[in-house]
BAFI-3210 file (N, C-alpha, C; in Angstrom, 3 decimals, decimal comma, padded with zeros to 6 digits):
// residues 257
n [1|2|3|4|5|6|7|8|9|10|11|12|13|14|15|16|17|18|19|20|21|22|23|24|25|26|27|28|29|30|31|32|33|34|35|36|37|38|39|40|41|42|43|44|45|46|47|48|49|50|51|52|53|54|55|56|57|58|59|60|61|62|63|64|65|66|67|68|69|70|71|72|73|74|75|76|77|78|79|80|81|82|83|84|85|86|87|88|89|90|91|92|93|94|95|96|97|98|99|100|101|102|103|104|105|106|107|108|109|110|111|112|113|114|115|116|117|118|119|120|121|122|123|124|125|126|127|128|129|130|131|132|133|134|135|136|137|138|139|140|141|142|143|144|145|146|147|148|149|150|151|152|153|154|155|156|157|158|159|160|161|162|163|164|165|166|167|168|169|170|171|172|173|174|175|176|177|178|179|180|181|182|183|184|185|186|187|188|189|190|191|192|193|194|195|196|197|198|199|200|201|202|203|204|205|206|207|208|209|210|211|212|213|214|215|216|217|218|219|220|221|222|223|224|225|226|227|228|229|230|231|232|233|234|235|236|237|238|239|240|241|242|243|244|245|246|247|248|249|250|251|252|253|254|255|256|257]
n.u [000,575|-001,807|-000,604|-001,800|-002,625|-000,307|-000,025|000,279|-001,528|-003,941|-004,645|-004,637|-007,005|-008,826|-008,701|-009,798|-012,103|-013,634|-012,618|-014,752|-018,112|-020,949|-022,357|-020,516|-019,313|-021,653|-021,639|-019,076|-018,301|-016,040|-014,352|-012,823|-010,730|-011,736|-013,542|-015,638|-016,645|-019,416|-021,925|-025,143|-028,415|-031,871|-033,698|-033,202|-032,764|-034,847|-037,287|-040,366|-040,226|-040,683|-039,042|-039,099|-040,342|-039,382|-039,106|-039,655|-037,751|-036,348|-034,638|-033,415|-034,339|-035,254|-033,036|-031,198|-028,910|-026,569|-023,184|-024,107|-022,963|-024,096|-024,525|-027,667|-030,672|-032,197|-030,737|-028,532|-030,131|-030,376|-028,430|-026,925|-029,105|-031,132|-031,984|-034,181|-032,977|-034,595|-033,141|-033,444|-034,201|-033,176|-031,164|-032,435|-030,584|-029,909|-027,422|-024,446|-020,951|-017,792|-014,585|-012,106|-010,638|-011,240|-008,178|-008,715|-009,866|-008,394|-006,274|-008,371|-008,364|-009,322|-006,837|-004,287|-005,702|-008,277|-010,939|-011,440|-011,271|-013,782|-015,566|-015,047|-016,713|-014,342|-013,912|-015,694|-016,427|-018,649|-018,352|-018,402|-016,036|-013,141|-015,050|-017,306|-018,750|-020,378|-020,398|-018,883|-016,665|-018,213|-019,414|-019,149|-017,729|-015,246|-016,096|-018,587|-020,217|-023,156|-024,763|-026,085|-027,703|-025,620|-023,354|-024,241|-023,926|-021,658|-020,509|-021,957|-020,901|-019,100|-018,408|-019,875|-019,292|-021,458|-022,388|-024,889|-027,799|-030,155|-031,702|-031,691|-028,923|-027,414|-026,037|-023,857|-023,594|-020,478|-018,528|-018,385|-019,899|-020,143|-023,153|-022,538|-023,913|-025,686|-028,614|-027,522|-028,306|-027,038|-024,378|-024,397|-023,956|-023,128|-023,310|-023,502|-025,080|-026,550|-028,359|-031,335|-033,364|-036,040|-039,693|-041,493|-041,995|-041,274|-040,493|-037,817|-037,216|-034,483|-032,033|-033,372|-031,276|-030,300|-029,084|-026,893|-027,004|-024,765|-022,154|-021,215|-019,353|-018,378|-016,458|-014,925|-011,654|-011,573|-009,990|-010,745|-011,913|-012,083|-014,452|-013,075|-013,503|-016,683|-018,916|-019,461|-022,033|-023,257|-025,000|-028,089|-029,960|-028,495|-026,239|-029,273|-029,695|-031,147|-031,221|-030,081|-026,845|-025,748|-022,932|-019,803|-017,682|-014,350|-014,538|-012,262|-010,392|-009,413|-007,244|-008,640|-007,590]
n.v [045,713|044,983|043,306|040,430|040,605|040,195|037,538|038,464|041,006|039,562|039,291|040,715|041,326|039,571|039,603|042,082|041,829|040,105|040,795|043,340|044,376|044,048|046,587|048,362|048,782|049,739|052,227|053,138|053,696|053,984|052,355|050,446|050,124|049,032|047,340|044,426|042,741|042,147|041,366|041,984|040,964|040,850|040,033|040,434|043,466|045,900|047,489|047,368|045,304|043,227|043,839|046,742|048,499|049,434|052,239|052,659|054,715|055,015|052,871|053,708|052,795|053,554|054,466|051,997|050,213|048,932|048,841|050,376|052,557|054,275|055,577|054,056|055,687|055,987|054,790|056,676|058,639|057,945|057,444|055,932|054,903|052,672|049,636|046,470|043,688|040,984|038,439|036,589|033,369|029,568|028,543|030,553|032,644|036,186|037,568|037,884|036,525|037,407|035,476|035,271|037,474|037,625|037,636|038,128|040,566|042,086|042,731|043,948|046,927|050,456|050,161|048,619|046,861|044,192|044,616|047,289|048,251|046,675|048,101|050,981|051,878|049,423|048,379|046,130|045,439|046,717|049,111|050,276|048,155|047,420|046,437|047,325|045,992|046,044|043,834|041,318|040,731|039,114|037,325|033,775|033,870|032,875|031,325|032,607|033,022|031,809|033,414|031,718|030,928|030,611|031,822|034,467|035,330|034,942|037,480|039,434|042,537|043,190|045,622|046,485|046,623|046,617|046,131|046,616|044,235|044,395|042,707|039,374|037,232|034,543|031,212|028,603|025,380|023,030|023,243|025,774|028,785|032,181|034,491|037,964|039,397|041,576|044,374|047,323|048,660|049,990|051,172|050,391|050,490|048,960|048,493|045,281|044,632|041,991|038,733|037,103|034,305|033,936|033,942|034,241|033,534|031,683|027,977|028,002|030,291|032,754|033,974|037,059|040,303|042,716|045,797|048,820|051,810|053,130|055,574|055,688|057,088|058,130|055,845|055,238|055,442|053,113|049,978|047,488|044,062|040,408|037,787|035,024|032,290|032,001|030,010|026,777|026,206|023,056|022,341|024,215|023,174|022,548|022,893|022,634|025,888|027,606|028,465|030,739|030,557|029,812|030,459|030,917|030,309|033,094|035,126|034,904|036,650|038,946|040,615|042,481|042,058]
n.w [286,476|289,097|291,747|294,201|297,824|300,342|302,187|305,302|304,913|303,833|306,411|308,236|306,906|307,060|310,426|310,568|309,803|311,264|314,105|315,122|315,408|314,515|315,888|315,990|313,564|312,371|313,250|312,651|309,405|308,152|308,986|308,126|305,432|302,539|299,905|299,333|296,382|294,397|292,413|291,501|290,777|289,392|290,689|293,108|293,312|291,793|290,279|291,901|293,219|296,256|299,829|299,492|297,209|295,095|292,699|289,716|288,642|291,208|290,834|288,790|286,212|283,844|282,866|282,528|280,572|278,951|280,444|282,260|284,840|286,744|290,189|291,897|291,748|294,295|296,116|296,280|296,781|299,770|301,512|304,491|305,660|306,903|305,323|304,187|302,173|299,912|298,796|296,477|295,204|295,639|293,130|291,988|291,876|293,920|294,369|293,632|293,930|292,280|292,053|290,906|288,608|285,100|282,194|280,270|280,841|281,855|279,811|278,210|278,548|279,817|281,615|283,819|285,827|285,746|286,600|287,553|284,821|284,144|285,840|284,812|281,984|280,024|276,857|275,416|277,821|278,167|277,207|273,404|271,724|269,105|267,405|267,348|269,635|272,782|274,697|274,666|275,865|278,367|278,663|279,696|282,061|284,657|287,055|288,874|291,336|292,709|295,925|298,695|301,391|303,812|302,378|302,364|304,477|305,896|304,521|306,856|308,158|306,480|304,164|300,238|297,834|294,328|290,835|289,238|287,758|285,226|284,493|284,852|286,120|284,782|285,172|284,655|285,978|286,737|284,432|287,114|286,099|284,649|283,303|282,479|280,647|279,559|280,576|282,677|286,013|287,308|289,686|293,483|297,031|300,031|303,565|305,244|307,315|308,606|308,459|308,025|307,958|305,757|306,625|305,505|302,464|299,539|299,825|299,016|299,444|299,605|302,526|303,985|303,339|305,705|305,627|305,326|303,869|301,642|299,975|296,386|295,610|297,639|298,135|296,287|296,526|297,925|298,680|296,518|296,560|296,273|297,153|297,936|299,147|298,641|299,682|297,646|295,389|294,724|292,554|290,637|292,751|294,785|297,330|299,546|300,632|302,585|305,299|307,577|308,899|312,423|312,912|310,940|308,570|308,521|305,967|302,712|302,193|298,552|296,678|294,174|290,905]
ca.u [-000,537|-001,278|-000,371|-002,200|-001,953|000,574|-000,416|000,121|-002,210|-004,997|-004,492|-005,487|-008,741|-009,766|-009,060|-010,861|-013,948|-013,596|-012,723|-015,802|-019,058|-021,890|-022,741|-018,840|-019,326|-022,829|-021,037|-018,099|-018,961|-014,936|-014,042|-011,825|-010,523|-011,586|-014,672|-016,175|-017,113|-020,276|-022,631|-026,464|-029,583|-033,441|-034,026|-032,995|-032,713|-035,535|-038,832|-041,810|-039,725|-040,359|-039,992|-039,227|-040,976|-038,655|-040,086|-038,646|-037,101|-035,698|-033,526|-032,656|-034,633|-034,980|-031,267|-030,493|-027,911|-025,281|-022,230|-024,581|-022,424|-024,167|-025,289|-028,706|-031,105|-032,817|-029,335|-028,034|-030,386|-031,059|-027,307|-026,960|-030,501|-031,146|-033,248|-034,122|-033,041|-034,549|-031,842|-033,646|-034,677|-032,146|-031,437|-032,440|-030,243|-029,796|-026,377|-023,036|-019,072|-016,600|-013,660|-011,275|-010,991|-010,515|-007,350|-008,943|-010,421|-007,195|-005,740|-009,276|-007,748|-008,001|-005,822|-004,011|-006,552|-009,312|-011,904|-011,355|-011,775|-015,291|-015,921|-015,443|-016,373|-013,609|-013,682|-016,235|-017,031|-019,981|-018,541|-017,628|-014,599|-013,346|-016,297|-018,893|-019,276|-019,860|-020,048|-018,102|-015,695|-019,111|-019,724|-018,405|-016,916|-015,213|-015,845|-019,244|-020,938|-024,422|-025,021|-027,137|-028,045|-024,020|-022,309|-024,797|-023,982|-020,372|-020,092|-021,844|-020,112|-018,042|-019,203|-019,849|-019,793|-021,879|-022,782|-026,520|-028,247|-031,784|-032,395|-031,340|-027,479|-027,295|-025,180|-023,655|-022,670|-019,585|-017,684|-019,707|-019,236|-021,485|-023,175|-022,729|-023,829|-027,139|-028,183|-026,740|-029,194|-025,965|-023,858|-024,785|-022,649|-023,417|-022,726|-024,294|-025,325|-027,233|-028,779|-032,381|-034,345|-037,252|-040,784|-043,208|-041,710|-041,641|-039,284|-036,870|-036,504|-033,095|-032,713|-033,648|-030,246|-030,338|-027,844|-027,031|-026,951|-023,558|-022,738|-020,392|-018,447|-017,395|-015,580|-013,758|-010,529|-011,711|-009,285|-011,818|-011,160|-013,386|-015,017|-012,665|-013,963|-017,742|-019,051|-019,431|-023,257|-022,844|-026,192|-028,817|-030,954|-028,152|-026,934|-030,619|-029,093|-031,948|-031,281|-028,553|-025,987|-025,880|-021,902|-019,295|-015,822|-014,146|-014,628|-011,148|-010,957|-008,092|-007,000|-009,023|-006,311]
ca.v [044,964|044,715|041,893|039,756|041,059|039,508|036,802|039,682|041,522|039,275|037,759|041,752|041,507|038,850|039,918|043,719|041,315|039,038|041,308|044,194|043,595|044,641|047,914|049,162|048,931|051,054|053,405|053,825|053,654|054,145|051,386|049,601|050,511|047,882|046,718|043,156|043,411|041,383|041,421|041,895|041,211|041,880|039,069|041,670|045,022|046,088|047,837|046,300|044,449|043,435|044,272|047,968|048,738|050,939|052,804|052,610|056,004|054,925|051,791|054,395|051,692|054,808|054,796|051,026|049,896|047,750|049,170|051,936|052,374|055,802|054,926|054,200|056,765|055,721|054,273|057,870|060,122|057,631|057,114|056,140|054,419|050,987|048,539|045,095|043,099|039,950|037,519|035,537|031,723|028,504|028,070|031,697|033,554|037,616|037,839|036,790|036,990|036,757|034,990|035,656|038,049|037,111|037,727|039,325|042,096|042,940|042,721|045,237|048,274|050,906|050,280|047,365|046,594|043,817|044,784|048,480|047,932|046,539|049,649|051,824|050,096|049,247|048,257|044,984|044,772|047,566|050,394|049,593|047,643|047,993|046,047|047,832|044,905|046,262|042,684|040,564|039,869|039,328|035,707|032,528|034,076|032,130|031,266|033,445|032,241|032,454|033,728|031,580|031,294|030,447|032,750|035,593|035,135|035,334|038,730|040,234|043,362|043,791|046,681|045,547|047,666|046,106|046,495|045,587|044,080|044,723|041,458|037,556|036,655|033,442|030,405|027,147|024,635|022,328|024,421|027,025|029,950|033,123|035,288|038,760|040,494|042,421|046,168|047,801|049,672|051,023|050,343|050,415|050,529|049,313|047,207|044,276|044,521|041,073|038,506|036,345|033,735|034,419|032,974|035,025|033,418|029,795|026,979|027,843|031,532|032,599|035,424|038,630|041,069|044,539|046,763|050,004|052,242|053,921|056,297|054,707|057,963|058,330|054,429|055,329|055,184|051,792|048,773|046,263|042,637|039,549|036,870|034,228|031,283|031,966|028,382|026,994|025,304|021,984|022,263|024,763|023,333|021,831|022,299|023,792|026,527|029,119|028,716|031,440|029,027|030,673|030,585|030,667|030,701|033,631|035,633|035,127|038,315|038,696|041,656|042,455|042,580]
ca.w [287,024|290,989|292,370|295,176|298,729|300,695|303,455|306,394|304,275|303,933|307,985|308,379|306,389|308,352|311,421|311,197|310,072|312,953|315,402|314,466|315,495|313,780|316,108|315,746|311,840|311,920|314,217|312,134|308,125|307,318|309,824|307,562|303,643|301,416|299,723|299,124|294,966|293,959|291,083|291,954|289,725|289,251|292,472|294,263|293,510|290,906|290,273|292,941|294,289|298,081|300,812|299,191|295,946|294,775|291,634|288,216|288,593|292,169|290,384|286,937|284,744|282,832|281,961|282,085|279,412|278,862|280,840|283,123|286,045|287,611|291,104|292,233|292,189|295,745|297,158|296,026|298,098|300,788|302,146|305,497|305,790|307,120|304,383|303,805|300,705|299,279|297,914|295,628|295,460|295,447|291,863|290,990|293,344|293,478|294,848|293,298|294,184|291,261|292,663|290,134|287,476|284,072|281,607|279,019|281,229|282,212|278,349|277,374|278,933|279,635|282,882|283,705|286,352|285,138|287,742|287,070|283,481|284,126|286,440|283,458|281,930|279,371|275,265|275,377|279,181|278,707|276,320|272,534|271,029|267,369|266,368|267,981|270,547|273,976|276,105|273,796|277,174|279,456|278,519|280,167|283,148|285,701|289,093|289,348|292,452|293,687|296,990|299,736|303,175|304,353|301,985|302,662|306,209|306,093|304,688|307,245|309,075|305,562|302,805|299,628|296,229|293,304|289,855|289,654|287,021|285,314|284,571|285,514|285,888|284,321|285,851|284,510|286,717|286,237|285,754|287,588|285,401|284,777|281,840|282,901|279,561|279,758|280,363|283,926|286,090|287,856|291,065|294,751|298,089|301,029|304,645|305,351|308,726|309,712|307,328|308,692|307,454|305,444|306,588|304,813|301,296|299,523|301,118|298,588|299,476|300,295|303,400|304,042|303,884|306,183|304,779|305,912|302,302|301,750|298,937|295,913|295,227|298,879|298,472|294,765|297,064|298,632|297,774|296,230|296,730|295,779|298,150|297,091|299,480|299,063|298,988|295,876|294,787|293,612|291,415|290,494|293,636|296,024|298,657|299,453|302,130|302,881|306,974|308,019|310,006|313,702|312,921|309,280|308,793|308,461|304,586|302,582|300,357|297,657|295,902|292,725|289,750]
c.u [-000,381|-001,358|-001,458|-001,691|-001,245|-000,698|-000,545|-001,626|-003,551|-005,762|-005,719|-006,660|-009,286|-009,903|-009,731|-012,408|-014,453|-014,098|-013,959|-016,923|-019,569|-021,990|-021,311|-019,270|-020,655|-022,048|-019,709|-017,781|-017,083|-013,959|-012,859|-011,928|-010,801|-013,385|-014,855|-017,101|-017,938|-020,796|-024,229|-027,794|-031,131|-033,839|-034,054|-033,051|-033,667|-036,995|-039,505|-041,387|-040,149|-038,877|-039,486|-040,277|-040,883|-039,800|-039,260|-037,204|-035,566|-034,277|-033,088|-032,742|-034,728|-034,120|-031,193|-030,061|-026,785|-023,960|-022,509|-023,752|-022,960|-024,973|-026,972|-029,566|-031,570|-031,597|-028,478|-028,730|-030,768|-029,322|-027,453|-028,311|-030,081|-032,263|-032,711|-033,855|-033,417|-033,466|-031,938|-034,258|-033,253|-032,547|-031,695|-032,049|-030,293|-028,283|-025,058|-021,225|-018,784|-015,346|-012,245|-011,626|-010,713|-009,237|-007,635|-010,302|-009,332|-006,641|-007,176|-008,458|-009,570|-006,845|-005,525|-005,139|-008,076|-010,756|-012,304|-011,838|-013,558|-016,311|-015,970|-016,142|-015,257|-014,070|-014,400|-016,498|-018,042|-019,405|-017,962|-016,372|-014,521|-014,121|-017,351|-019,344|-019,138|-019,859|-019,458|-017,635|-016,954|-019,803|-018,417|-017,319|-016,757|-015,395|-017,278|-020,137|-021,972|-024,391|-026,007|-026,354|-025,973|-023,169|-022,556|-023,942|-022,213|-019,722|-020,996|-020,874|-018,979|-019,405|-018,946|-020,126|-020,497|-022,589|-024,398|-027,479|-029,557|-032,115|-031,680|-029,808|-027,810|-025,570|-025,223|-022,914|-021,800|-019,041|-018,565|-018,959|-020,691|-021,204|-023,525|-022,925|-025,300|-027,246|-027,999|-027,799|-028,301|-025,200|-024,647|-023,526|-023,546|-022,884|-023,879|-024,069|-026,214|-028,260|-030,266|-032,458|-035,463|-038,500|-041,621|-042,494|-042,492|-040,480|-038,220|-036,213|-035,729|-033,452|-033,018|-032,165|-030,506|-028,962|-028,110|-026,280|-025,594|-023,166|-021,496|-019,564|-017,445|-016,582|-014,864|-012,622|-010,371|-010,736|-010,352|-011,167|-012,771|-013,562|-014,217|-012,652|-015,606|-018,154|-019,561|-020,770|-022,878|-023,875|-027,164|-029,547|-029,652|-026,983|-028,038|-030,374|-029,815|-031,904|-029,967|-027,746|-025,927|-023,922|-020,994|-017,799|-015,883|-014,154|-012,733|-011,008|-009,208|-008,113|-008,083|-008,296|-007,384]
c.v [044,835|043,433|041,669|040,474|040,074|038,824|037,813|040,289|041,081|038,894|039,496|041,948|041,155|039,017|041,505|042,872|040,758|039,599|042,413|044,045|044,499|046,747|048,713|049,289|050,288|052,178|054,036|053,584|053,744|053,144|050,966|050,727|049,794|047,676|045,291|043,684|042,146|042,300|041,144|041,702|041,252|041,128|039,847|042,575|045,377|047,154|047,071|045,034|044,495|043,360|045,793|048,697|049,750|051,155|052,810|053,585|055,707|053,990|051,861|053,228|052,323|055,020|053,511|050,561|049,154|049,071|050,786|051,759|054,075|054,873|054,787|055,469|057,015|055,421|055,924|058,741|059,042|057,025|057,409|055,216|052,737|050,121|047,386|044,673|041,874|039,261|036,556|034,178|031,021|028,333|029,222|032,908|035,164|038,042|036,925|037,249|036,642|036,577|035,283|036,838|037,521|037,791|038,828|040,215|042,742|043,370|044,216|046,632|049,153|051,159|049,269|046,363|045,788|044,398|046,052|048,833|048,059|047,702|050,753|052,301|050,355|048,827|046,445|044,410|045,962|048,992|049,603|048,935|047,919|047,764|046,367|047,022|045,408|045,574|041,606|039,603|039,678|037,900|034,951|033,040|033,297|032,357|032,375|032,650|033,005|032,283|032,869|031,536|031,794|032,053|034,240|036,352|036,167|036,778|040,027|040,921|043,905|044,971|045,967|047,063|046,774|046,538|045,755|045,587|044,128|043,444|040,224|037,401|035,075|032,343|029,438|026,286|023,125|022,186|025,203|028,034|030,877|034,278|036,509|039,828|040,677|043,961|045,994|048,504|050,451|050,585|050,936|049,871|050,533|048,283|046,680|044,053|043,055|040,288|037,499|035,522|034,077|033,455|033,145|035,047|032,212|029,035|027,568|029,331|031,789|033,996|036,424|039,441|042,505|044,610|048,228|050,753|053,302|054,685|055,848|055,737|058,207|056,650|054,224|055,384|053,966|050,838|047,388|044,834|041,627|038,163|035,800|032,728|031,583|030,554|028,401|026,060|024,029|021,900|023,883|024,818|022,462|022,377|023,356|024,672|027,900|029,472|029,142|030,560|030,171|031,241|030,353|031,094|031,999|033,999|035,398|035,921|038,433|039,772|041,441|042,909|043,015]
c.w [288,536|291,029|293,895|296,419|299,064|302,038|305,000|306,151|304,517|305,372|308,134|308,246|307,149|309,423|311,242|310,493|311,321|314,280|315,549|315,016|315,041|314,223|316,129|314,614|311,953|312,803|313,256|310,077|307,283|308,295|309,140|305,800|302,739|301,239|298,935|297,123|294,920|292,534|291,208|290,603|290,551|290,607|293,360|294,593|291,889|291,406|291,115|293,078|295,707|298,869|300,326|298,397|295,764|293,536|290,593|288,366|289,900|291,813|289,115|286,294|283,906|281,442|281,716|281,031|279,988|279,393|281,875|284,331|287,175|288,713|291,365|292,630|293,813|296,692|297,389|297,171|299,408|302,068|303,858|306,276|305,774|306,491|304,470|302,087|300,743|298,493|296,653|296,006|295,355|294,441|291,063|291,939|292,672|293,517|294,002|293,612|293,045|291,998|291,913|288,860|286,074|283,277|280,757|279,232|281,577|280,772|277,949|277,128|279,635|280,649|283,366|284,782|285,769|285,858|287,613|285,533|283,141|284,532|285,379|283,208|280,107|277,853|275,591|276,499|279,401|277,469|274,925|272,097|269,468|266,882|266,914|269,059|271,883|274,743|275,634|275,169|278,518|279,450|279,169|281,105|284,140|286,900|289,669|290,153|293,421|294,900|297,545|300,619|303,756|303,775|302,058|303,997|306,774|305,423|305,378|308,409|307,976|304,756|301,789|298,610|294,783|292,291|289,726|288,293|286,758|284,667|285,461|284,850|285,740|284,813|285,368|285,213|286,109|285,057|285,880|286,877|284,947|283,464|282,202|281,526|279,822|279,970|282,172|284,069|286,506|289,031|292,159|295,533|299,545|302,276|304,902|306,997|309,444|308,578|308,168|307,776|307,177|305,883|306,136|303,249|300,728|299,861|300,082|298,789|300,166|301,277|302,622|304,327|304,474|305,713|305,342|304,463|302,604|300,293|298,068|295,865|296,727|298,985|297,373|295,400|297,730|298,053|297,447|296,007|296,622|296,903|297,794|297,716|299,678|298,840|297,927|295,788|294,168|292,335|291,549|291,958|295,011|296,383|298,853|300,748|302,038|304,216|306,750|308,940|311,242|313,545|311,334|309,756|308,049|306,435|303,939|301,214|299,982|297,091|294,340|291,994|288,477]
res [x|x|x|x|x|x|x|x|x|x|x|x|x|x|x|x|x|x|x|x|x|x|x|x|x|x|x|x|x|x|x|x|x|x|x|x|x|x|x|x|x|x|x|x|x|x|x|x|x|x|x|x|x|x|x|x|x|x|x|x|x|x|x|x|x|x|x|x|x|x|x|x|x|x|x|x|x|x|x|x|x|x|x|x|x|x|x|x|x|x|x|x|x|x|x|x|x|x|x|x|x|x|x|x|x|x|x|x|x|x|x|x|x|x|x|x|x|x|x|x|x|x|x|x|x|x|x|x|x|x|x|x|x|x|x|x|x|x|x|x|x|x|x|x|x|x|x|x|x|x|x|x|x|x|x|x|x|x|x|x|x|x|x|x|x|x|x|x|x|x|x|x|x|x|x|x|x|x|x|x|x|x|x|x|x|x|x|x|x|x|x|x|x|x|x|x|x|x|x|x|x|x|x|x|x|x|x|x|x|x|x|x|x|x|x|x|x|x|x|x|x|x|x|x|x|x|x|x|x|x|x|x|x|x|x|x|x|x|x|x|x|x|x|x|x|x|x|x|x|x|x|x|x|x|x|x|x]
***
C-alpha cells in the first residue's frame, strides 16, 4: 500500500501552486506531476447544459454505465481548448473532492491502491463482485465535499482529473458523506485556469470555472492526490458562498492511497 507523502513532499505541492501563476500553467501543461482527483456530476458536465451545450454524443450518454471510465468524447477531440463550466447551485453543487479514500476500496482489489481501484474500476466500485453487485462499495462514502465559491477558487492553477457523473451526486450532512453509485459518462482532465462569479444565473448559482481541456491518457503517469482541506459545508444551504473570495489559503493535497 502507498503511504502518505512525506511533509517535504507536500510543502512542495504547495509551493509549485503558490509560486505558478495562472499564464506559466497555460504555457506549460506538464508544469508540475500530480493531479487534484474530484468527482463531477450532471450540474456540470451534461447534455444542454450551459454555457456549452455539448450534445449527447459529445458527453458519451450513449455509453453511460455504472463504472464507464472512457474519456469524454468532446474533452477527447477538443484538448488544449479554453471552456467555461457551470458549477451548480448551493445545495445542488457539480463539483466534489474526496478527502480520504475508503478501506474497503483498497481491500476490493485489484491493486493495493483504493483510488486506482475505482479508476478501473475494481470488483463493486463499477465492475462486478461475486454477487454480481457492481457499486455495492459506492454508498456512504466519507468525507465527499461539495465544491463552492471558496473551494472552487483555491484550486485554481492546479489540474484536476475527474470521473463525471450522468446524474446527481447525492450528499448527507453530519457526517458529510456521499452516494457515488450511478451510471459514469466517463473521466475528464483538465486545469483550472480562473474561477468568476456568475450574474446571468439565480442568487444561489455557484461560479463560472474556465478550464483549459487536457487529455486523460497523457496524465496516466500523474501522481493523483485529493483536496484534503476543501472547506467543509455546514448544511445543504450554508455557508451560502457563490462570491469567489479575491484571496484562499493555499490547497493541501495528500497522496491518494
Amino acid at each position: 500500500m502507498l503511504k502518505r507523502y512525506s511533509v517535504y513532499t507536500l510543502l512542495v505541492f504547495i509551493l509549485l501552486g503558490s509560486c505558478m501563476t495562472s499564464s506559466e500553467n497555460d504555457n506549460d501543461p506538464d508544469s508540475n506531476d500530480f493531479v487534484v482527483f474530484l468527482v463531477i456530476d450532471e450540474n456540470s458536465i451534461d447534455n444542454g447544459n450551459e454555457p456549452n451545450d455539448l450534445t449527447d454524443m459529445d458527453v458519451n450518454d450513449q455509453i453511460a454505465r455504472i463504472g464507464q471510465r472512457e474519456q469524454l468524447k468532446y474533452f477527447k477531440e477538443n484538448v488544449g481548448k479554453t471552456i467555461e463550466l457551470y458549477s451548480g447551485e448551493v445545495g445542488d453543487e457539480g463539483w466534489f473532492a474526496l478527502k480520504t479514500i475508503p478501506n474497503r476500496w483498497v481491500n476490493a482489489g485489484p491493486t493495493e491502491n483504493g483510488l486506482q481501484n475505482y479508476l478501473v474500476p475494481g470488483p463493486g466500485l463499477g465492475s462486478p463482485n461475486i454477487d454480481d453487485d457492481r457499486e455495492v462499495l459506492l454508498d456512504e462514502i466519507p468525507d465527499v465535499t461539495p465544491l463552492r465559491a471558496t473551494g472552487l477558487k483555491m484550486l485554481v492553477g492546479y489540474k484536476v482529473l475527474a470521473v463525471v457523473y450522468d446524474s446527481d451526486i447525492s450528499i448527507n450532512y453530519s457526517p458529510l458523506e456521499g452516494n457515488l453509485q450511478g451510471a459514469n459518462l466517463g473521466m475528464v482532465a483538465f486545469e483550472v485556469l480562473s474561477v468568476r462569479e456568475r450574474t446571468d444565473g439565480s442568487d444561489s448559482s455557484l461560479p463560472a470555472v474556465s478550464i483549459r481541456i487536457l487529455d486523460v491518457p497523457a496524465l496516466s503517469n500523474f501522481g493523483k492526490v485529493l483536496f484534503s482541506n476543501a472547506p467543509v459545508p455546514q448544511s445543504s444551504s450554508e455557508p451560502f458562498d457563490v462570491v469567489p473570495p479575491s484571496s484562499t489559503t493555499i490547497p493541501v493535497l495528500v497522496q491518494a492511497n
